[in-house]
C-alpha positions in Angstrom: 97.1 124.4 137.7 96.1 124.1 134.2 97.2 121.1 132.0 98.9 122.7 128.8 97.0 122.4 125.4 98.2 119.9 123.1 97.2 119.5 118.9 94.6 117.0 120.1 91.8 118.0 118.0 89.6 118.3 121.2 92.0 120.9 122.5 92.5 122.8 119.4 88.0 123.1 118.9 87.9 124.0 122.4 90.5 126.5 122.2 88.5 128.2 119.1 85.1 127.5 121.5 86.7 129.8 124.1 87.4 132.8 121.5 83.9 132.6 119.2 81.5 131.3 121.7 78.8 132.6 120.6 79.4 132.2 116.8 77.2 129.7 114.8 79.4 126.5 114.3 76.6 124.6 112.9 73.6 124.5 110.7 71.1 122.2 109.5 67.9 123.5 108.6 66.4 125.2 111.5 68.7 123.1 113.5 72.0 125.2 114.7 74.2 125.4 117.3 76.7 128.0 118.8 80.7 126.9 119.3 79.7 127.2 123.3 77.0 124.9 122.8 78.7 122.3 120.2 81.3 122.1 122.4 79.2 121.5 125.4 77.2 118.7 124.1 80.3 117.0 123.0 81.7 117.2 126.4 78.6 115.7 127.7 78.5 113.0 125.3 82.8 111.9 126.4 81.5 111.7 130.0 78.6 109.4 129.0 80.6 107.4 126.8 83.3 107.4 130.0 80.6 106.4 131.9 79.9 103.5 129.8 83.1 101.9 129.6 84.7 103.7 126.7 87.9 104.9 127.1 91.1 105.7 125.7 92.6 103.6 122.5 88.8 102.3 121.9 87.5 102.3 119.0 84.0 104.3 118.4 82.2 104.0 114.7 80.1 106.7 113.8 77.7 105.4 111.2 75.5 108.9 110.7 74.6 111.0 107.9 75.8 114.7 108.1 74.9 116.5 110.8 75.3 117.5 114.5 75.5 114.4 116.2 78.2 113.6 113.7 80.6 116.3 115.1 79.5 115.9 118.4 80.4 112.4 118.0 83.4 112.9 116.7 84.7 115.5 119.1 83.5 113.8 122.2 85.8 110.9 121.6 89.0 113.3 120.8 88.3 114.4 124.5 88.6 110.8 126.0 91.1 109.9 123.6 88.9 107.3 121.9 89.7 107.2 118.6 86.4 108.2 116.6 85.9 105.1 113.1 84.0 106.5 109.7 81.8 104.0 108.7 80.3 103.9 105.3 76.2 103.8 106.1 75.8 102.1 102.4 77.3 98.9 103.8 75.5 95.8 104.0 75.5 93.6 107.3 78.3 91.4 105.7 80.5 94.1 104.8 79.7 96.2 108.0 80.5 92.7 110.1 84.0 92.7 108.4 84.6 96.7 109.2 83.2 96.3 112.7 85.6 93.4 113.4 88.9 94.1 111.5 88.9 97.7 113.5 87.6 96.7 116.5 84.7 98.6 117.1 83.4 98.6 120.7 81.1 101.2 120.2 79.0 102.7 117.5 76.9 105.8 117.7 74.3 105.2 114.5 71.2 106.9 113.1 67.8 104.8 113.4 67.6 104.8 110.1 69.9 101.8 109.6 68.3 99.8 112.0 67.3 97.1 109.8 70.9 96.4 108.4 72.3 96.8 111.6 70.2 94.2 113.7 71.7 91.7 110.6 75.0 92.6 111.5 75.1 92.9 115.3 74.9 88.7 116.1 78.2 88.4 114.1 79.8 91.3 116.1 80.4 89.8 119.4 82.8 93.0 120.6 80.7 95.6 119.9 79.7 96.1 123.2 77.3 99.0 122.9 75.4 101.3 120.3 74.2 104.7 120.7 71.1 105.3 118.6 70.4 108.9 117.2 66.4 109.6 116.5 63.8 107.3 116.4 62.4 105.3 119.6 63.7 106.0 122.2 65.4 102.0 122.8 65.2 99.4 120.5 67.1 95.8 120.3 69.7 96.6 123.1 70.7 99.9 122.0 70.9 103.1 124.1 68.7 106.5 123.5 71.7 109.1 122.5 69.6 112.4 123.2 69.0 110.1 126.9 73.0 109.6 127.5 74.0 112.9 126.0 71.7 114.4 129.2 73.0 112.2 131.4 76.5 113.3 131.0 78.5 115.8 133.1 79.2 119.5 131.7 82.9 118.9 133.8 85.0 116.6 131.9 88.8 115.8 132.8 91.7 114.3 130.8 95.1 114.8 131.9 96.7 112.6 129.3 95.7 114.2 126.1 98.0 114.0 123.6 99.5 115.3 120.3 99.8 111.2 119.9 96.3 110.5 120.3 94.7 108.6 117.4 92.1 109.3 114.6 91.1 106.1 112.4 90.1 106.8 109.2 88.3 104.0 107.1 89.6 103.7 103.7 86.6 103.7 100.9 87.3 100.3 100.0 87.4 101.1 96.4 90.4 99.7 95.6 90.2 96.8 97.8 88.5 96.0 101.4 88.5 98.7 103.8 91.1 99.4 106.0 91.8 101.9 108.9 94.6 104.4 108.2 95.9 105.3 111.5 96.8 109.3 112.3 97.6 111.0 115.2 96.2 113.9 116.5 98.8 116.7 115.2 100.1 114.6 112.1 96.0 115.2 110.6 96.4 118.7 111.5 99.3 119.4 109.9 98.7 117.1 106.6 95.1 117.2 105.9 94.1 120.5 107.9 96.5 123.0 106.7 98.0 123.3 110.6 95.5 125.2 111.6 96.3 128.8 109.3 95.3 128.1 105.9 92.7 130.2 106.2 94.4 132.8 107.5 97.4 132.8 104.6 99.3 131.8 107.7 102.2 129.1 107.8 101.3 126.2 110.2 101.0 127.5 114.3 103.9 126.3 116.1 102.0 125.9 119.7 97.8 125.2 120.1 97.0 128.8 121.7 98.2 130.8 118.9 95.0 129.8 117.4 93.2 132.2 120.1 95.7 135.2 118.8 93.7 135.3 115.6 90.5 133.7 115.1 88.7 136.0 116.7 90.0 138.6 114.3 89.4 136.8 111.1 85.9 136.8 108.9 83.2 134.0 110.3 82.8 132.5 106.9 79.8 129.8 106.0 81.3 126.5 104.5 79.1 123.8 103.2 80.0 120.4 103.4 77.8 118.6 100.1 79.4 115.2 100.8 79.5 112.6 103.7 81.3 113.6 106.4 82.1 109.6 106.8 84.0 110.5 103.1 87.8 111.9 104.2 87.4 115.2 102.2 84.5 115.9 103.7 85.2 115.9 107.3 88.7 117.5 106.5 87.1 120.4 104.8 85.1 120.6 108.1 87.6 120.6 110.7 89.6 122.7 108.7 86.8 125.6 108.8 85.7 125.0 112.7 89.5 125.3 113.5 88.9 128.7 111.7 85.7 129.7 113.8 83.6 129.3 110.4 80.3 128.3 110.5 79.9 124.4 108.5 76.5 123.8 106.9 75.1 120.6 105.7 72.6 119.6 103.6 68.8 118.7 105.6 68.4 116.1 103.6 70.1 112.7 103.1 70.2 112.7 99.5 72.1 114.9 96.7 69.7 117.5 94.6 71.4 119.9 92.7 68.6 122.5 93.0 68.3 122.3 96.5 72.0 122.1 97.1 72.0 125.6 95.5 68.8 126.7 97.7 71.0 125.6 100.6 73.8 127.8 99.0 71.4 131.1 99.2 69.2 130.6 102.1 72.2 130.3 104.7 74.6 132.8 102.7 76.9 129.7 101.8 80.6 131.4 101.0 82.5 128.1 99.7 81.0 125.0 99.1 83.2 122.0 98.6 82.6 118.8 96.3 84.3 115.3 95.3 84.7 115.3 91.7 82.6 115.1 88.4 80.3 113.2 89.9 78.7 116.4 92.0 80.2 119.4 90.2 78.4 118.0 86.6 74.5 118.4 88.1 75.6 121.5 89.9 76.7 122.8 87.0 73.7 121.5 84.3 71.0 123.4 87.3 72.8 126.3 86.6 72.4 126.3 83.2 69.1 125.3 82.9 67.9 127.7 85.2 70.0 130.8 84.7 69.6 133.8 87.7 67.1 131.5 89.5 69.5 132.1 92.6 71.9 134.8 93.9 75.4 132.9 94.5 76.3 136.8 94.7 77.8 136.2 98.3 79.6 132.5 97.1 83.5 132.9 96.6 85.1 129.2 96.7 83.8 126.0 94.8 86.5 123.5 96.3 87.1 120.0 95.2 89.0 116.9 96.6 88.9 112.9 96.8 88.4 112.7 93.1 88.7 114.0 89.5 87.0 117.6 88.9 87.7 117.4 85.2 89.1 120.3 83.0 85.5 120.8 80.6 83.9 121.2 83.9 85.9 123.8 85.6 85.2 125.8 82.1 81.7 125.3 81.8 81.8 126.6 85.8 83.1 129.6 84.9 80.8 130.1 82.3 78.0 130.4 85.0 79.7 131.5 87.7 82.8 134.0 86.2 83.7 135.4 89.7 84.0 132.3 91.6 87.6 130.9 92.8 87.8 127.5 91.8 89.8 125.2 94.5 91.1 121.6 93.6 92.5 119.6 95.9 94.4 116.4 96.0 95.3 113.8 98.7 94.4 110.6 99.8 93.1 108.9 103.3 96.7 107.8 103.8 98.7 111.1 102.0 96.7 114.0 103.7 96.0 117.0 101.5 99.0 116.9 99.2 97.8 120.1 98.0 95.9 121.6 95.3 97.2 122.5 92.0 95.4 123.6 88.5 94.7 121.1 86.1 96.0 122.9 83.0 96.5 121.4 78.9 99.6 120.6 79.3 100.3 117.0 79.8 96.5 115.8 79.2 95.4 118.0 82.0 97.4 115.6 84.9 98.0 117.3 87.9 101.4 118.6 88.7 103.6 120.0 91.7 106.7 121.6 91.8 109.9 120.3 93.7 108.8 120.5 97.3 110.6 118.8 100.5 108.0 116.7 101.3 107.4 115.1 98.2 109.2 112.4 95.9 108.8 110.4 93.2 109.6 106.8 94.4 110.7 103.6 91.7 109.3 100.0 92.4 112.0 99.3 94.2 112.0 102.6 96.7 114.9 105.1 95.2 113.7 108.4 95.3 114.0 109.8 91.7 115.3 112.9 89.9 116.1 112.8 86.8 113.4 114.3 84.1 111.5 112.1 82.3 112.0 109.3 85.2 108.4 107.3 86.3 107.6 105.8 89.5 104.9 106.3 92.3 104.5 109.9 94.1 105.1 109.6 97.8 105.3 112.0 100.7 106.9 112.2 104.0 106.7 114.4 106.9 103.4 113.9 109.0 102.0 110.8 108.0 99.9 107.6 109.5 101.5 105.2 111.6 100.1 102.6 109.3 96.7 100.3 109.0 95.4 99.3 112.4 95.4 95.4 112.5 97.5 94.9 109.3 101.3 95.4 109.4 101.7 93.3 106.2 100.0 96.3 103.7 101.6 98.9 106.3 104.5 98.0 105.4 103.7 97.8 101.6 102.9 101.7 102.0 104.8 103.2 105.3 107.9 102.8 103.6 111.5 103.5 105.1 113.8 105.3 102.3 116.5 107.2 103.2 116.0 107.7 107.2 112.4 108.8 106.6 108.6 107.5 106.6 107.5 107.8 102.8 103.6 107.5 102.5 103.2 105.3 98.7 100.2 106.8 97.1 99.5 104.4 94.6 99.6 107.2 91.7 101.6 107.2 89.0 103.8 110.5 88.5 107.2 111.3 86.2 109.5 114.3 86.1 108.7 116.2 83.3 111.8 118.4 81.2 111.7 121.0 83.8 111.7 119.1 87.0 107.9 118.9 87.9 105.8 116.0 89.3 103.2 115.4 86.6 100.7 112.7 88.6 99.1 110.7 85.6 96.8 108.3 87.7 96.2 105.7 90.2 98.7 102.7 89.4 96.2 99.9 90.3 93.8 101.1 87.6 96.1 101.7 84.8 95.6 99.7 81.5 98.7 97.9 79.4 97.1 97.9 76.1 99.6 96.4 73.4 102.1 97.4 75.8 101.2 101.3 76.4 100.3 102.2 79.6 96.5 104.3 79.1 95.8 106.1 82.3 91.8 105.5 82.6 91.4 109.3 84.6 93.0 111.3 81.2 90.4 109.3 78.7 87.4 109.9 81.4 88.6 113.3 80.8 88.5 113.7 76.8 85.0 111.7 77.0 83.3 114.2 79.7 83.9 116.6 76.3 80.9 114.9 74.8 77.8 116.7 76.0 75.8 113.5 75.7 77.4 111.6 78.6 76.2 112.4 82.0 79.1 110.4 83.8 82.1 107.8 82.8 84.4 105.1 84.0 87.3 104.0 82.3 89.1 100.4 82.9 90.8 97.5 80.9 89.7 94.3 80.3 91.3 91.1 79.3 92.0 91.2 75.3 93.7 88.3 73.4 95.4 90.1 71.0 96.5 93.8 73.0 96.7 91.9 76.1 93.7 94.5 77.7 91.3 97.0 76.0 89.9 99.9 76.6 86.2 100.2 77.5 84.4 103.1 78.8 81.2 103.1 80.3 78.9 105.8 80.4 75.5 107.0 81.2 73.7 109.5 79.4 72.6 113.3 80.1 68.9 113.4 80.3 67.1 113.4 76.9 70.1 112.6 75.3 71.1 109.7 72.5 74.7 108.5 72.5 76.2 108.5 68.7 79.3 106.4 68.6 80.8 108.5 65.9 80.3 111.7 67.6 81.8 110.0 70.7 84.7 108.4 68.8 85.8 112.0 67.4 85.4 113.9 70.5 88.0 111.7 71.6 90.4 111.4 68.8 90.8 115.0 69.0 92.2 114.7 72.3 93.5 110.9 73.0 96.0 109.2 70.7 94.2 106.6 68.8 95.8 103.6 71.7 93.5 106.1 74.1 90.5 106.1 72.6 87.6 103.2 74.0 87.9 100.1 72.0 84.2 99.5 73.7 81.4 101.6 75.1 79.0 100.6 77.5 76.1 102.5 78.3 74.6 102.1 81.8 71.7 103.7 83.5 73.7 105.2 86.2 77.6 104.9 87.0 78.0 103.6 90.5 80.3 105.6 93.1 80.5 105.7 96.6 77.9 108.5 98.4 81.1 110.5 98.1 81.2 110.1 94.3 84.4 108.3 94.8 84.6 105.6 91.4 84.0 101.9 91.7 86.0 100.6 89.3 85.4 96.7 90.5 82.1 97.5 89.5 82.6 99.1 86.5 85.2 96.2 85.9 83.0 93.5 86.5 79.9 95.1 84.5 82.0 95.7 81.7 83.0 91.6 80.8 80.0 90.7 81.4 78.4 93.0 79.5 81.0 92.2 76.5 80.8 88.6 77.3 77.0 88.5 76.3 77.4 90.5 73.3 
């Protein structure tokens, strides 16, 4: 008798596998592979991890740049109910030692490419007890040919205990802070970050697995490309989102970001919606557009999506400039929040974000009352489907897994008030906001008056220490290409859309502004550059 299908992710691909078998999942290059055949080399990968020990509640990283193995990866420990790690591939062997140990890791599936950082790390990792190795030689220091174990495995592959309460561990970017691993089940991610399997559809969430199989088959086989890391939450939601809708997901075929190529990408495999995270990617996007108008036929694109950070209001319009057709998609969430949802980011109040009144969202005080009356500030939170906190550290779980009112309410750490007619304006992350002569300056509103001066290529905002307003506002900035940065020109760009408090006490110009591969912002860097930059002035 068969078992019945739960909303383990492994469940809900291989439901979609059985209905579009022969559909293209996924593309690199030259490189692609049918559902049927993603789904068979994932199967064959579980039983080989099985094989070697792995098995359910383990922890697996998967330290890869986009591409096949990644999913195959990922999927294979959904069906042994190993709970598949992100691992950011730009870590150094101390922080990847800290990562490896705080979660756990047993097992990490890696490209060769990070060879020499891992061999570093490994001695200080006692209970990582094997690594997979995608590419390269075939062994090398200890760890185990993947194309080797992936042939080893068995096409037959059993699990009676799936569950809905299986978990996926996604690491935190470490932005803020060191990384930590936000725990979700199997159908809380479904049903928070991937739009319950319908979104696609302009279907309400599916009640039971196998109503996926009523209507995938009968919907269009889009092409999504995925521009950023997978290991980057967005990313790999956007992903799943589209294999759960028998889509086809596309990723760049080579490790690094190019604006022109991305947009070769776009035409050569007939991209329909191509998804980004924030300024940091939609601005060269954008500039290769202009600079090379009708150089390629985006005739067949439909969605530009964005989540996981700022796509600023200047942007969107210089977008549609170049591309008046396309639908623009902006999204907004957080590794512990799932997709909270997307919303425009109009004029009114500086451009924040804002939702309506919905069940599942609240604006929370300091001290954890839910709040309602207009014109009332606190932190946005949301309940529902949510984590079941950080693996390993109940002390900041419980900082933002809160308790209020018989529910789970998931802290988000941005800033929000009820405007005059009852809506959720979100103003900004909480940690990063900057007391300046006591007004509160929310650093992602002045980034966005400052992107409205053409010379600046990109732009962090932060506070630092001041004696007399207690912190300043600097900004720092690198340039376009070619172009000179004229404080005055700056300074009244933003005076015609800051209040005077708002507007950078103190620019810094840098060569590049560091983010995260995913274009997520450092602000400890930017932090840190910025007094010492001031400092030596």
């Amino acid at each position: 008798m068969s078992r019945n299908r739960t909303f383990n992710l492994a469940d809900l691909f291989e439901i979609v596998a059985g209905v579009v078998p022969d559909r293209i999942a996924f593309r690199c290059g030259a490189r692609q592979l049918s559902y049927r055949e993603l789904d068979q080399r994932a199967t064959r990968l579980a039983s080989a991890l099985r094989a070697r020990g792995v098995g359910r509640g383990d922890h697996v990283g998967l330290m890869l740049y986009n591409s096949a193995e990644y999913l195959e990866g990922f999927f294979a420990c959904c069906k042994i109910g190993a709970a598949a790690v992100n691992v950011n591939y730009r870590y150094v062997a101390d922080e990847l030692a800290y990562l490896f140990n705080s979660l756990n890791l047993t097992t990490l599936i890696h490209g060769a490419e990070f060879d020499v950082e891992l061999a570093r790390t490994v001695p200080a990792t006692p209970r990582l007890l094997r690594r997979l190795r995608v590419g390269g030689d075939a062994a090398v220091d200890g760890a185990l040919d993947y194309e080797a174990e992936l042939r080893g495995g068995s096409d037959r592959l059993e699990d009676p205990d799936r569950s809905d309460d299986d978990l996926y561990i996604l690491c935190t970017g470490g932005t803020t802070g060191m990384p930590k691993g936000v725990m979700w089940p199997h159908k809380a991610i479904v049903m928070a970050a991937l739009g319950g399997g319908g979104i696609y559809f302009r279907r309400p969430p599916i009640e039971r697995p196998d109503e996926l199989a009523e209507f995938v088959p009968h919907g269009p086989a889009l092409t999504y490309f995925a521009t950023a890391p997978m290991m980057h939450g967005a990313a790999m939601w956007a992903s799943l989102i589209s294999l759960l809708a028998g889509h086809t997901v596309v990723v760049n075929d080579q490790p690094r970001f190019d604006a022109e190529h991305v947009w070769d990408i776009v035409v050569r495999d007939g991209v329909n919606i191509i998804s980004i995270v924030g300024d940091a990617m939609a601005l060269p996007l954008i500039q290769a557009l202009e600079q090379h108008p009708g150089r390629w036929d985006l005739s067949r694109l439909i969605t530009f999506g964005n989540g996981g950070a700022v796509f600023s209001q200047q942007l969107q319009q210089r977008l549609k400039v170049v591309l008046p057709k396309i639908s623009i998609s902006n999204g907004m969430g957080s590794s512990e929040s799932g997709v909270i949802g997307g919303a425009d980011r109009g004029s009114r109040d500086g451009g924040f974000m804002q939702f309506d009144p919905r069940p599942d969202l609240a604006v929370v005080s300091d001290d954890h009352r839910i709040l309602t009356t207009p014109g009332s500030e606190g932190t946005l939170a949301r309940t529902g489907y949510t984590p079941v906190g950080y693996y390993g550290d109940p002390k900041k779980s419980a900082e933002t897994f809160v308790p209020i009112d018989g529910r789970v309410w998931v802290i988000t750490g941005d800033r929000a008030r009820i405007d005059d007619e009852g809506r959720y304006v979100v103003m900004g992350r909480g940690s990063q906001c900057i007391n300046s002569g006591g007004e509160k300056i929310f650093p992602e509103e002045v980034e966005e008056a400052v992107r409205h001066d053409r010379a600046v290529q990109d732009v962090l905002v932060v506070g630092v220490p001041d004696e007399r307003w207690g912190q300043k506002v600097v900004a720092l900035v690198s340039l376009a290409k070619g172009a000179q940065f004229d404080r005055e020109a700056f300074d009244r760009t933003c005076r015609e859309r800051l209040a005077g408090y708002k507007v950078p006490r103190e620019v810094v110009v840098c060569d590049e502004i560091r983010r995260s591969p995913a274009g997520k912002a450092d602000y400890a860097w930017a932090k840190r550059v910025a007094a010492e930059r001031l400092a030596s002035a």
